[in-house]
ROBA-44442 format. One record per residue: x, y, z of N, C-alpha, C in turn. Coordinates in steps of 0.1 Angstrom, whole numbers, plus 2048, in hexadecimal, padded with zeros to 3 digits. Layout:
BEGIN
SITE  n_u  n_v  n_w  ca_u  ca_v  ca_w  c_u  c_v  c_w
SITE    X    Y    Z     X     Y     Z    X    Y    Z
...
***
This chain:
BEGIN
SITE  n_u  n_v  n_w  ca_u  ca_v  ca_w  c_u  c_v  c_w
SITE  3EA  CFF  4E7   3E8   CF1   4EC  3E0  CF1  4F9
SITE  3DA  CE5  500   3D0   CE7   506  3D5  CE1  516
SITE  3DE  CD8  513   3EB   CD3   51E  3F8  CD2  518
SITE  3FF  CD9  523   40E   CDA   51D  416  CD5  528
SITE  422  CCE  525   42D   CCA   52F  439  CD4  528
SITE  440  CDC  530   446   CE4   528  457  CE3  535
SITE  45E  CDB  52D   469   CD5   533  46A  CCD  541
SITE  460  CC3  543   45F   CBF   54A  467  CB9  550
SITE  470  CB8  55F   479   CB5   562  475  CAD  576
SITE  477  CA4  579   474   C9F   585  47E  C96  58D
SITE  483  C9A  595   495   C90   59F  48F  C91  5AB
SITE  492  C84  5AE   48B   C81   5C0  4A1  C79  5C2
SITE  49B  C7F  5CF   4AC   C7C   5D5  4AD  C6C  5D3
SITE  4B8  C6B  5D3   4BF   C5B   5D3  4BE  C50  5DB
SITE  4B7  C48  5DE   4BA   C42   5E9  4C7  C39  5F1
SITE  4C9  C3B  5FD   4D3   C3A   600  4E0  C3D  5F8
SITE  4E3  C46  5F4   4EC   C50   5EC  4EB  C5F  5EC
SITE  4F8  C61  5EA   4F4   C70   5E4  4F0  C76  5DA
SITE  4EF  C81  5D2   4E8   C83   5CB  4D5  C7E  5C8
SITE  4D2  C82  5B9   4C6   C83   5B5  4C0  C72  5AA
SITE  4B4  C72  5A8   4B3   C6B   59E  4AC  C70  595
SITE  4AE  C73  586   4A3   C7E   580  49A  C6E  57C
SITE  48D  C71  57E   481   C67   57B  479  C6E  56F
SITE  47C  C7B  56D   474   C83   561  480  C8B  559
SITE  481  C8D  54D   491   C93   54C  48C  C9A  53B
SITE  488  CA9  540   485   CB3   535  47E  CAD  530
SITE  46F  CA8  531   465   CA3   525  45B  CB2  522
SITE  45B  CB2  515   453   CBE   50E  444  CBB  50B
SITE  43E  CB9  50C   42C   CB2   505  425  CBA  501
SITE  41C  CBC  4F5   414   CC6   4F2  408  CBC  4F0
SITE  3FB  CC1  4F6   3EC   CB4   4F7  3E2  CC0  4F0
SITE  3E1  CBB  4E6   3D4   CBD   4E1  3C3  CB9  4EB
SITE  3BA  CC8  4EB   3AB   CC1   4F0  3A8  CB6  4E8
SITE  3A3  CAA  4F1   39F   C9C   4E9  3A6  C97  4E8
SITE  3B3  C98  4E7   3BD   C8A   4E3  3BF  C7F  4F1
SITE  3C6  C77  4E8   3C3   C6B   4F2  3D1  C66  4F1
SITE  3DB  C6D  4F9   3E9   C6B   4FA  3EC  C62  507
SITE  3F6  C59  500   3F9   C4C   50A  407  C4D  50C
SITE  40D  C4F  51A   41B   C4E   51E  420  C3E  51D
SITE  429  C40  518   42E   C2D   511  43A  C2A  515
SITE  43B  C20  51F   44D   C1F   521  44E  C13  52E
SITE  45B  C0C  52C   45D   C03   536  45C  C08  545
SITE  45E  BFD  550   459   C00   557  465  C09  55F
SITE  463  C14  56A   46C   C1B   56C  471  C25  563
SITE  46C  C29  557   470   C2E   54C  469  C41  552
SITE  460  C42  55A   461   C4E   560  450  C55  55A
SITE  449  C4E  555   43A   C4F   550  430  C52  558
SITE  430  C47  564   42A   C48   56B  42B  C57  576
SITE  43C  C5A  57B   43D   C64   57F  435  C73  573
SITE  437  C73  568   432   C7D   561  425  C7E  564
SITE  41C  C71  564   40B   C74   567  40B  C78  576
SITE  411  C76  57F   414   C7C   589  418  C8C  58E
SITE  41F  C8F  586   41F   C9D   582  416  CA4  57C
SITE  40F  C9E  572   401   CA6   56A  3F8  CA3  575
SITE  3F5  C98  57E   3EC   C9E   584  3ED  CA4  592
SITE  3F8  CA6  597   3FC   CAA   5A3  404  CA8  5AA
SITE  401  C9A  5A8   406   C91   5B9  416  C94  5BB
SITE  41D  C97  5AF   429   C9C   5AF  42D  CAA  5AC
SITE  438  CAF  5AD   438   CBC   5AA  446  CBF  5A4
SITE  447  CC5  599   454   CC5   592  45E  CCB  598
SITE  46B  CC4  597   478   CCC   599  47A  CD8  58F
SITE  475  CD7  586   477   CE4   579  46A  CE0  56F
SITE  46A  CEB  567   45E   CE9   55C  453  CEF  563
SITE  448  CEE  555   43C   CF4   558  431  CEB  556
SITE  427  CEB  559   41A   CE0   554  410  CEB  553
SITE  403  CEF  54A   3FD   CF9   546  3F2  CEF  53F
SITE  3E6  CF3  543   3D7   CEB   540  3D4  CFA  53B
SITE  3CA  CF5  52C   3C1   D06   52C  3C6  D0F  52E
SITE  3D0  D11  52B   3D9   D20   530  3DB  D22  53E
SITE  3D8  D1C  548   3DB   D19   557  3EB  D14  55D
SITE  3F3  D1A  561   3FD   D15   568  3FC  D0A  572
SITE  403  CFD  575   3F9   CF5   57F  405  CF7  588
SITE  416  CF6  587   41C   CF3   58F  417  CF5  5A0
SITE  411  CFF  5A2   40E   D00   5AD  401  D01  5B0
SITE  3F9  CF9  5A8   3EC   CF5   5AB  3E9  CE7  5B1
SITE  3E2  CE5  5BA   3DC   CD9   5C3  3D5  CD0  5BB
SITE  3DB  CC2  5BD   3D4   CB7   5B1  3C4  CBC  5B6
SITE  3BE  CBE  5C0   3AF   CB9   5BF  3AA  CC8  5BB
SITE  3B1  CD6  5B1   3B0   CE4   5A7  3B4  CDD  5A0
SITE  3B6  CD5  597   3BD   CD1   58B  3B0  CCD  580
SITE  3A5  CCE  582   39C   CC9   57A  3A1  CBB  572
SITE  3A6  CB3  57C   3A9   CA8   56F  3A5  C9A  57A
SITE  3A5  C8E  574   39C   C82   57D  3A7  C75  578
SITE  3AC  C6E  580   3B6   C65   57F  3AD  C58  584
SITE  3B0  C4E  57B   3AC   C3E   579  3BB  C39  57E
SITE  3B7  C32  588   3C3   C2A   592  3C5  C1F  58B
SITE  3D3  C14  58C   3D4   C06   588  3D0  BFC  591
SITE  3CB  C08  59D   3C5   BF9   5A9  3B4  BFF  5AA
SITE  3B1  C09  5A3   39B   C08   59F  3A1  C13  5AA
SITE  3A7  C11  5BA   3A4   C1E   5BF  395  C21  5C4
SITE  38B  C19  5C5   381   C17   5C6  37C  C16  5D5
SITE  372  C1D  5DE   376   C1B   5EC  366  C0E  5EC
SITE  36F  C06  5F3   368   BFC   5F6  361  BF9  602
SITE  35C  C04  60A   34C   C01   60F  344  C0B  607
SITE  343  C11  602   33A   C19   5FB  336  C10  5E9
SITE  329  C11  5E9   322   C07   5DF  328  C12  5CC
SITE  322  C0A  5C2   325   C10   5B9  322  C1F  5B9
SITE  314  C22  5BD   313   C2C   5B8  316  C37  5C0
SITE  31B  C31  5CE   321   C3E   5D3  331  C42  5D4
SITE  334  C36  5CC   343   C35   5CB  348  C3F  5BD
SITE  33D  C3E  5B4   33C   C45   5AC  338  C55  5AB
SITE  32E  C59  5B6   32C   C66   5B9  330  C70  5C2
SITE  33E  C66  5CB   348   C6D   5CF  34F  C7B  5D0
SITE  351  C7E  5C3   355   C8A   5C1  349  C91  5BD
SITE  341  C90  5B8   335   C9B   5B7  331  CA1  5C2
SITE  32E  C99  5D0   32D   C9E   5DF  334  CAA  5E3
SITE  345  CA3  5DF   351   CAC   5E2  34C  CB9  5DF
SITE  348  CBA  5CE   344   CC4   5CC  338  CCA  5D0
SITE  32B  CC3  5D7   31F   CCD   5DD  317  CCC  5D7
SITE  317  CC0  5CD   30B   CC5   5C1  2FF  CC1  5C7
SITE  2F4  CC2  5BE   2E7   CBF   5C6  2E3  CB0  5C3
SITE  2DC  CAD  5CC   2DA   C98   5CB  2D4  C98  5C1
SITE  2CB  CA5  5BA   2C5   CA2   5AB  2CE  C9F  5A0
SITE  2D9  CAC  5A4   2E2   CAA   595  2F0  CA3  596
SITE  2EE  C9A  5A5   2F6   C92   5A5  2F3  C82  5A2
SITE  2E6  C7F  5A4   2DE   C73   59D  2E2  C75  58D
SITE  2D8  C7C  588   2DF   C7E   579  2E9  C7F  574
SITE  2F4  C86  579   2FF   C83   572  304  C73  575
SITE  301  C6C  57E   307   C60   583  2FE  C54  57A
SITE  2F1  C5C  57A   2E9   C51   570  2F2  C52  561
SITE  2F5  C5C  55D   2FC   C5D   54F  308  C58  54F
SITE  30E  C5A  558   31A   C50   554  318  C46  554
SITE  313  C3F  55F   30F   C31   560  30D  C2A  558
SITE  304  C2F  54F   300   C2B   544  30C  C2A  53B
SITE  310  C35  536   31D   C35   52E  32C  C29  52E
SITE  32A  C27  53C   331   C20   53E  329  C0B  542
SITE  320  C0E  540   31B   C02   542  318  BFA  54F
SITE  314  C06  55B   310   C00   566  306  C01  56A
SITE  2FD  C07  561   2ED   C05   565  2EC  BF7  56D
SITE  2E0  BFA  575   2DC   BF0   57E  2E7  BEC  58C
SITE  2F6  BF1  58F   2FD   BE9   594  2FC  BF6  5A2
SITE  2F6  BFF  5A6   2F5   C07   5AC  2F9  C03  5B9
SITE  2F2  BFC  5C0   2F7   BF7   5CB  2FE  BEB  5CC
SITE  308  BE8  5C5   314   BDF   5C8  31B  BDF  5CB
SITE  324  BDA  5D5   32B   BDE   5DC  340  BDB  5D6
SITE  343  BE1  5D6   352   BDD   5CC  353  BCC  5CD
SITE  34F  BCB  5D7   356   BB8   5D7  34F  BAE  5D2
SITE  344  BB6  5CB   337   BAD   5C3  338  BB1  5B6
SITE  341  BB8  5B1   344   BBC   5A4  352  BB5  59D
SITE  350  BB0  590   35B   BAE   589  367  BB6  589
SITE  374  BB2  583   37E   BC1   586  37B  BC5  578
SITE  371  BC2  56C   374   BCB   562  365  BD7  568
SITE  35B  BD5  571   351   BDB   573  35A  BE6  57E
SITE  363  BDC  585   36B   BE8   591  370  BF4  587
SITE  375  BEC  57D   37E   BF8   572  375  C03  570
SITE  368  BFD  56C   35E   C0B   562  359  C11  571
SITE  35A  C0B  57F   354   C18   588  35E  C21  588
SITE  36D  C1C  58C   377   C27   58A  376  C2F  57D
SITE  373  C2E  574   373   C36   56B  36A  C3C  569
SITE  358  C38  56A   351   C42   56E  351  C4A  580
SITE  356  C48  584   35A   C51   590  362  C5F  58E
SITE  36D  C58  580   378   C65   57B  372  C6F  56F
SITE  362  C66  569   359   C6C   55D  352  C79  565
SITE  34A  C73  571   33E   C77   573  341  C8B  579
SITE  351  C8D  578   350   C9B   57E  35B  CA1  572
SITE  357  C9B  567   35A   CA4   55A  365  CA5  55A
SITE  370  CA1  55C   37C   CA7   55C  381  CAE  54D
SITE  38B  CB7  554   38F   CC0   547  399  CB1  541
SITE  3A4  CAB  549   3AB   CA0   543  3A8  C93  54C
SITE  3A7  C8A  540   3A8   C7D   548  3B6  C75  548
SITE  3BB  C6E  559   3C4   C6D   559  3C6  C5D  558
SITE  3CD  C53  555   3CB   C43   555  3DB  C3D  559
SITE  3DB  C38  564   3E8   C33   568  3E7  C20  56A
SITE  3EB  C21  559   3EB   C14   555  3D9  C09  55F
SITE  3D3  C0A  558   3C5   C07   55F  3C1  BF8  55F
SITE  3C8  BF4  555   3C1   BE8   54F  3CA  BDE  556
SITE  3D7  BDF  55A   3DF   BD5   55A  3D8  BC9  565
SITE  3CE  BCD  569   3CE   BC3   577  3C1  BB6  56F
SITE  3BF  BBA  564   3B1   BB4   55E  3B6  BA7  554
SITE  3B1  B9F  552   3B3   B93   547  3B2  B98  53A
SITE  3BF  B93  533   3BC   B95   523  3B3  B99  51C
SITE  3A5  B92  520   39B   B96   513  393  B9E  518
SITE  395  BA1  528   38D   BAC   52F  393  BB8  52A
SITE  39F  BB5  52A   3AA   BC3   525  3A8  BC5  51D
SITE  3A4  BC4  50D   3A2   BC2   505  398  BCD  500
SITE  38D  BC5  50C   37E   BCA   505  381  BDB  510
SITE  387  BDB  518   387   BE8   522  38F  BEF  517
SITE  397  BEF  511   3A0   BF6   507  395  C01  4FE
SITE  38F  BF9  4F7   384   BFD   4EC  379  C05  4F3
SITE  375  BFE  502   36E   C0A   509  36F  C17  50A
SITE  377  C15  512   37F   C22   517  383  C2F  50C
SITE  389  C28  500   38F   C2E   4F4  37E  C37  4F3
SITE  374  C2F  4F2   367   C32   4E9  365  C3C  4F3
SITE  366  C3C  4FD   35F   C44   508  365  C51  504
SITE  36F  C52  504   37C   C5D   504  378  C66  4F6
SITE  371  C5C  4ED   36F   C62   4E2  35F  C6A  4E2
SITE  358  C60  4E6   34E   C67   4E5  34B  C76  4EF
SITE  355  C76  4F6   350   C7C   504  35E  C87  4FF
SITE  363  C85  4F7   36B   C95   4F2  379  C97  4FC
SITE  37B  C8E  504   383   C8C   513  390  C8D  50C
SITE  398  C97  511   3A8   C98   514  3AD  C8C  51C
SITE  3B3  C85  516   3B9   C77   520  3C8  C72  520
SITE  3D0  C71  52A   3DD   C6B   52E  3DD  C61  52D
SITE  3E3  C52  52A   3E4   C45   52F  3EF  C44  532
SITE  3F5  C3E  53B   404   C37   53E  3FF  C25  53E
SITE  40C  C24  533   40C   C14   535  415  C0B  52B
SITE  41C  C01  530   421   BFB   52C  422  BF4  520
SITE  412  BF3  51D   412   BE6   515  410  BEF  507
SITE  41B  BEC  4FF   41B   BEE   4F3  40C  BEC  4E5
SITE  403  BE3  4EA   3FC   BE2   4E0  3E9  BED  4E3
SITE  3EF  BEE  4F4   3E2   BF6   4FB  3E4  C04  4F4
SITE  3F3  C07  4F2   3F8   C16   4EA  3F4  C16  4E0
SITE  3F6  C0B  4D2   3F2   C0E   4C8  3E2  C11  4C6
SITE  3DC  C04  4CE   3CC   C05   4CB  3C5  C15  4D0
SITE  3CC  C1A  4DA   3C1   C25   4DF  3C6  C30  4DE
SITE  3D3  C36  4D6   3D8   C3E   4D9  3D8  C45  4CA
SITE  3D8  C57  4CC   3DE   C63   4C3  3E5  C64  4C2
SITE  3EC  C65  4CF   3FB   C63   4D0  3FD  C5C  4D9
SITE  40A  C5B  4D4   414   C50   4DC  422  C52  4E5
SITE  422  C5B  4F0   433   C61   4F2  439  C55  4F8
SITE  445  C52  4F5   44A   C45   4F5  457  C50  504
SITE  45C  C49  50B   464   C49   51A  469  C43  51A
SITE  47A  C46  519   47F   C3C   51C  48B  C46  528
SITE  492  C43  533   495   C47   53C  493  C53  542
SITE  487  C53  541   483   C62   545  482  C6C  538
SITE  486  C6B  52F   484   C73   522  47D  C6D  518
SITE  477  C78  50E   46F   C74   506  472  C71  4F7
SITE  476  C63  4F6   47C   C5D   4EC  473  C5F  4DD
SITE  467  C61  4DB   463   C64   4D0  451  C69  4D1
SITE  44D  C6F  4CB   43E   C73   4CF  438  C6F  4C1
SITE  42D  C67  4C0   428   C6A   4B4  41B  C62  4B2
SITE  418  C5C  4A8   40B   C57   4A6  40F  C47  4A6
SITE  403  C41  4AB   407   C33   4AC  40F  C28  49E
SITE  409  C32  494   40D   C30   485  41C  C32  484
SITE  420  C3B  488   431   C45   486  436  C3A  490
SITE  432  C37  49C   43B   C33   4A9  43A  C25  4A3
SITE  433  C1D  4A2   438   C0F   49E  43B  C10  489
SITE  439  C14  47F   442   C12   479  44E  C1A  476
SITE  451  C29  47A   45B   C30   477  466  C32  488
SITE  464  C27  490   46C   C2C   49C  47C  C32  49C
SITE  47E  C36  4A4   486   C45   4A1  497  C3A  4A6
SITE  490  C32  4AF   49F   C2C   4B4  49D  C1C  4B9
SITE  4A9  C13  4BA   4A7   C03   4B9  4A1  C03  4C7
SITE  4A3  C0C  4D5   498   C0D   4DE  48A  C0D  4D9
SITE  48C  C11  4D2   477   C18   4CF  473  C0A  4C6
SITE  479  C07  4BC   476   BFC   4B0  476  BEE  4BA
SITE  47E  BEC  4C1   47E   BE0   4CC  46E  BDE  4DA
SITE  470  BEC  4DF   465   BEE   4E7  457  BEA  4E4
SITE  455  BEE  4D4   447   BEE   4CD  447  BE7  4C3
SITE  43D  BD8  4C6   43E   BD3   4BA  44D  BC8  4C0
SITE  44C  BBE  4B2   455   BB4   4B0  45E  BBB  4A3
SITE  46E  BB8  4A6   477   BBD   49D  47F  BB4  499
SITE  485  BB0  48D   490   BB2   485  49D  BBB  48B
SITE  4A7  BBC  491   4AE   BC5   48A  4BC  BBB  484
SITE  4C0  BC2  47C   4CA   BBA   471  4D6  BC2  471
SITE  4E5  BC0  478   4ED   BC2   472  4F3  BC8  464
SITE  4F8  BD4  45B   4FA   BD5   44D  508  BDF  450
SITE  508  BE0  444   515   BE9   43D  512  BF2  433
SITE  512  C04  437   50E   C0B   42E  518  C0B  420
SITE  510  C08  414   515   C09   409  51A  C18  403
SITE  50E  C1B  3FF   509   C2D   401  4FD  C2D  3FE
SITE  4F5  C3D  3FD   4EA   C3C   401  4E4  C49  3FB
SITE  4D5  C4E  3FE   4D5   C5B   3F6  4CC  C60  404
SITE  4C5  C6C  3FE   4B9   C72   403  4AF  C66  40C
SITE  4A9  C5D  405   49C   C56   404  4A3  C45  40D
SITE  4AF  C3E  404   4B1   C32   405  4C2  C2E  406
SITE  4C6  C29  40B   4D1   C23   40C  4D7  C11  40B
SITE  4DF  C0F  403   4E2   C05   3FC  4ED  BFF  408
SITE  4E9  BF3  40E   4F2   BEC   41A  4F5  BDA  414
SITE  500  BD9  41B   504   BCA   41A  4FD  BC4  425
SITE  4FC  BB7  426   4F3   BAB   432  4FC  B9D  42D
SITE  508  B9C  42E   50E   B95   42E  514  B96  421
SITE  511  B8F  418   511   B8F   40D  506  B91  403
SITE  4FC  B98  407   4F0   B98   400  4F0  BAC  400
SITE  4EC  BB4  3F7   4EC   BC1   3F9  4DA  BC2  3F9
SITE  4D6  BD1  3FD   4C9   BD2   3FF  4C5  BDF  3FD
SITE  4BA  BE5  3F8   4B9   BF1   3F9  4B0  BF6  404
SITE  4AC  BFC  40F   4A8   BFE   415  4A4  C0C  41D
SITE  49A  C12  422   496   C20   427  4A5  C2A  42D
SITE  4AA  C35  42A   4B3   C37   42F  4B5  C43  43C
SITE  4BA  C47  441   4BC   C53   451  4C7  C59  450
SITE  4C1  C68  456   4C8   C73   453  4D6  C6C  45D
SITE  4E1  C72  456   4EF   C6E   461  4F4  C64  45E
SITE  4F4  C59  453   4FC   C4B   44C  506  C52  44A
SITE  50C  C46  445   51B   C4E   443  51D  C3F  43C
SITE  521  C44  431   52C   C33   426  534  C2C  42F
SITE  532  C22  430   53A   C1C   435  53A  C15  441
SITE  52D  C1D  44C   52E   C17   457  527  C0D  459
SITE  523  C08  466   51D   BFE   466  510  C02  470
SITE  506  BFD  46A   4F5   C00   46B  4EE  BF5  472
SITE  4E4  BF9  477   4D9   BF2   477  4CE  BF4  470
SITE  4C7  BE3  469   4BB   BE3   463  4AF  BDF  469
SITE  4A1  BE6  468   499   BE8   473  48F  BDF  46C
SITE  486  BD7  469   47C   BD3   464  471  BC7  46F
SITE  463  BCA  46B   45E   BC3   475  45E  BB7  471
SITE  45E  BAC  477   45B   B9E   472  451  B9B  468
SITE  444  BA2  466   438   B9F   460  43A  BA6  453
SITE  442  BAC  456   448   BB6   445  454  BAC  43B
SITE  454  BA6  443   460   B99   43B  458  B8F  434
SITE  45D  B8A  427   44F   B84   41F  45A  B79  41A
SITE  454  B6B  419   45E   B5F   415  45C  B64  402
SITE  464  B62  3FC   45F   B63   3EE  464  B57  3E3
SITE  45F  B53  3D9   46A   B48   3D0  46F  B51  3C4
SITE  46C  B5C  3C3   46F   B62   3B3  47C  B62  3B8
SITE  487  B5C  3AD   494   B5C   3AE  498  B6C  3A6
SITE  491  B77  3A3   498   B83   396  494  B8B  3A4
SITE  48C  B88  3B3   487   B92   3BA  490  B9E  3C0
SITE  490  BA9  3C6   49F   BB0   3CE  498  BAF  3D9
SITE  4A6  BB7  3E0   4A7   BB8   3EF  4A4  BA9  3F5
SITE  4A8  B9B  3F4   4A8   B91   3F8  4B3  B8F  401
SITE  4B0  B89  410   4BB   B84   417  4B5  B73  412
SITE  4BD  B66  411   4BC   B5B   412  4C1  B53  41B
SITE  4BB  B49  41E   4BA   B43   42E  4B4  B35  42D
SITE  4B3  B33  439   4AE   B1F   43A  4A6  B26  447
SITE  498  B19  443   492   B1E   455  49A  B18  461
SITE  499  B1B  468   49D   B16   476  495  B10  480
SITE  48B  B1A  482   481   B19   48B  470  B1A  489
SITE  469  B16  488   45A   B16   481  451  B18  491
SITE  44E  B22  495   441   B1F   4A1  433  B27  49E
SITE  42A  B1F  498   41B   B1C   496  415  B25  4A2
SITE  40D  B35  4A0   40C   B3D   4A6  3FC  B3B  4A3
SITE  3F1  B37  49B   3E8   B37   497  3E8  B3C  483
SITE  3E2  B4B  485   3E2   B4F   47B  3EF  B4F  472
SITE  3F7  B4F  47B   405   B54   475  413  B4A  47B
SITE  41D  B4A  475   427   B3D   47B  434  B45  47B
SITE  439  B43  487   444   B50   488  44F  B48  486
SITE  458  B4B  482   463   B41   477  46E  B4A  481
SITE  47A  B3E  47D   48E   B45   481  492  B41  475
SITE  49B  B4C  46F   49C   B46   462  4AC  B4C  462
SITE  4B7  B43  45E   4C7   B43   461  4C7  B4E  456
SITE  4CE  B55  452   4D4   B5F   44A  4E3  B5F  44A
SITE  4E7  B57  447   4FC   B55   449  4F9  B53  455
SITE  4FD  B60  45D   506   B5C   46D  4F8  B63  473
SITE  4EE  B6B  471   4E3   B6E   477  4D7  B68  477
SITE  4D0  B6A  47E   4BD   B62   47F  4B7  B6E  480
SITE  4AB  B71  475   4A6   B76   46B  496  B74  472
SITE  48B  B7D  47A   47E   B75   47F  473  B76  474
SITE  46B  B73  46E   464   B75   466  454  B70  470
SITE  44C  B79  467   43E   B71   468  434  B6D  460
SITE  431  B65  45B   42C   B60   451  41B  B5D  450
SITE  415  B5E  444   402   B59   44A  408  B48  44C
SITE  3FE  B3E  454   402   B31   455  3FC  B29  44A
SITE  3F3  B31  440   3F2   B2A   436  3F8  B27  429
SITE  404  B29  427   411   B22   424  41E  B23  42D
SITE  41C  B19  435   429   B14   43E  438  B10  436
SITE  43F  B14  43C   450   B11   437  458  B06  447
SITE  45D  AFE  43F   45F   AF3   447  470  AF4  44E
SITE  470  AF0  459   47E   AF4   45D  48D  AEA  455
SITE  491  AF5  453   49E   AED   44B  49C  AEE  43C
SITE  492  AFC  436   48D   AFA   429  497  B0B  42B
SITE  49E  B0B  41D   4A3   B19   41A  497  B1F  414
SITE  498  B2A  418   48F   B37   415  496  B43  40B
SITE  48E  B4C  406   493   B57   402  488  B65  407
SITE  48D  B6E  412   486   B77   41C  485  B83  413
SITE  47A  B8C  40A   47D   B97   405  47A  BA1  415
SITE  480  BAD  413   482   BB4   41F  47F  BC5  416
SITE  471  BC6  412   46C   BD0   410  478  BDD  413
SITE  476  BE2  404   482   BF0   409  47D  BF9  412
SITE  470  C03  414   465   C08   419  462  C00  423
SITE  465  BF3  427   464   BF1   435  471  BF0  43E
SITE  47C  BEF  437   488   BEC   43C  48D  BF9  43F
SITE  48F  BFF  44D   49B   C09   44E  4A6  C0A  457
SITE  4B0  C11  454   4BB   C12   45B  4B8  C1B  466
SITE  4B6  C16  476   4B3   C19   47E  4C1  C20  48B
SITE  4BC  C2D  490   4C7   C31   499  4C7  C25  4A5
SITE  4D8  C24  4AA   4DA   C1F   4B6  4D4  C28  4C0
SITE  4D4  C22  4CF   4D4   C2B   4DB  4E2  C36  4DF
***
């Protein structure tokens, strides 16, 4: 593997207390060259400390970190061959674009020839042709974004580092910076970190996904695995809009397990460790819930709407199920009216019985 976290462990003392607080707590990571792995988890969840450890600024209480077959523990962030994109641009503001950008190449000594060039290429790459001498406070914050990021391009790094970048930008700025960045990362072959909160920034740009939740690594996987097979009602809640449903395991096999929902039975995906008899949770996303009229259909819960709110393409419904509300999402081009009974099929292949915390 080409970066490794190999038990990564990190406790800064307590404040005003005794003892420790672990902020990192044994995470293992294996990074493929090229991938484009995104640390994912609420806030305080200990992510940010981890990109802080890969690139220096911290130093482990235990564990190893290893680039290229290189041990880093006791390597100096500015030996780390790696380039970190701030959530504040980090950008020094009396120095114009293009010297804010050729910063580190100086550091390094290169020559004003093959430091023009390389800064012309990125520039480009990143879409700042022409903005050369601008000064940060005459620049947009998504143009502030692309100097920080060609400033962390233009000296190659072996990894790129991203500590949550976007958050400070408007929706559709964020948006279009997403697809950038992603494209860049691809074309340019770049090893890249993200830390960030927002659930939908993870699925769009990421190989993987390691999901954090108190300092440990609640599940690793592909944006595909992490939002539809999540491992726990933390992970299925975090990502994505959920369903979860109360049941009663009937029994069950290998593949599927047969549960009660009040009075209604269901067949649905099943997890190693049920046991007859107990009592489950059912995982399903809202948009996997389908209204249906065939009365011979299975796996139906039936219900009355409750609540109808008109989202554009789609109308996000509360739908009573006995003593529970049921969310569904519907296209809006057949609307269901509140106070109209429904019948919800709940896909077996989408429905699973999900571990607690």
């Amino acid at each position: 593997m080409y970066l490794t976290l190999d038990h990564l462990t990190k406790r800064f003392p307590a404040r005003g207390t005794a003892g420790e607080v672990t902020a990192v707590d044994d995470i293992s990571l294996n990074i493929e060259k090229g991938q484009f792995v995104t640390l994912l988890g609420p806030s305080g969840c200990g992510k940010t400390t981890t990109l802080r450890l890969i690139a220096g600024f911290e130093f482990p209480t235990s564990g190893h970190i290893t680039l290229d077959g290189q041990r880093l523990e006791d390597v100096p962030p500015n030996r780390r061959d790696m380039a970190m994109v701030f959530q504040s641009y980090a950008i020094f503001p009396h120095l114009n674009v293009f010297d804010n950008i050729t910063y580190g190449l100086k550091i390094k000594k290169m020559s004003a020839t093959e430091i023009r060039r390389k800064t012309e290429e990125v520039m480009k790459l990143t879409q700042l042709t022409g903005l050369h001498d601008r000064a940060p406070n005459q620049l947009s914050g998504g143009q502030q974004q692309r100097v920080a990021l060609a400033r962390a391009l233009v000296v190659e790094p072996k990894v790129l580092l991203f500590d949550e970048p976007l958050s400070n930008l408007d929706a559709k700025l964020r948006e279009e910076m997403r697809f950038e960045i992603r494209d860049l990362q691809k074309r340019l072959g770049i090893t890249a970190i993200y830390v960030t909160h927002a659930q939908e920034e993870a699925l769009v740009m990421s190989d993987l996904i390691a999901v954090i939740n108190k300092g440990k690594l609640a599940q690793l996987g592909s944006p595909e695995e992490i939002y539809e097979r999540p491992r726990s009602k933390f992970i299925a809640d975090f990502i994505g809009l959920s369903d979860f449903i109360p049941a009663r395991v009937e029994s069950f096999d290998a593949e599927t397990a047969q549960v009660t929902v009040g009075s209604a039975t269901l067949t649905v995906t099943s997890m190693p460790g049920i046991v007859t008899g107990q009592t489950a949770t059912l995982f399903i996303r809202p948009n996997d819930v389908a209204f249906v009229n065939d009365s011979q259909a299975e796996n139906i819960l039936c219900g009355t709407v409750k609540q109808a709110t008109y989202l554009g393409d789609v109308v996000d419904y509360r739908v009573r199920v006995e003593n529970l509300l049921v969310r569904v999402q519907a296209p809006s081009t057949h609307r269901r009216a509140v106070g109209e009974p429904v019948r919800l099929h709940l896909p077996t292949e989408r429905c699973h019985i999900i571990a607690e915390e």
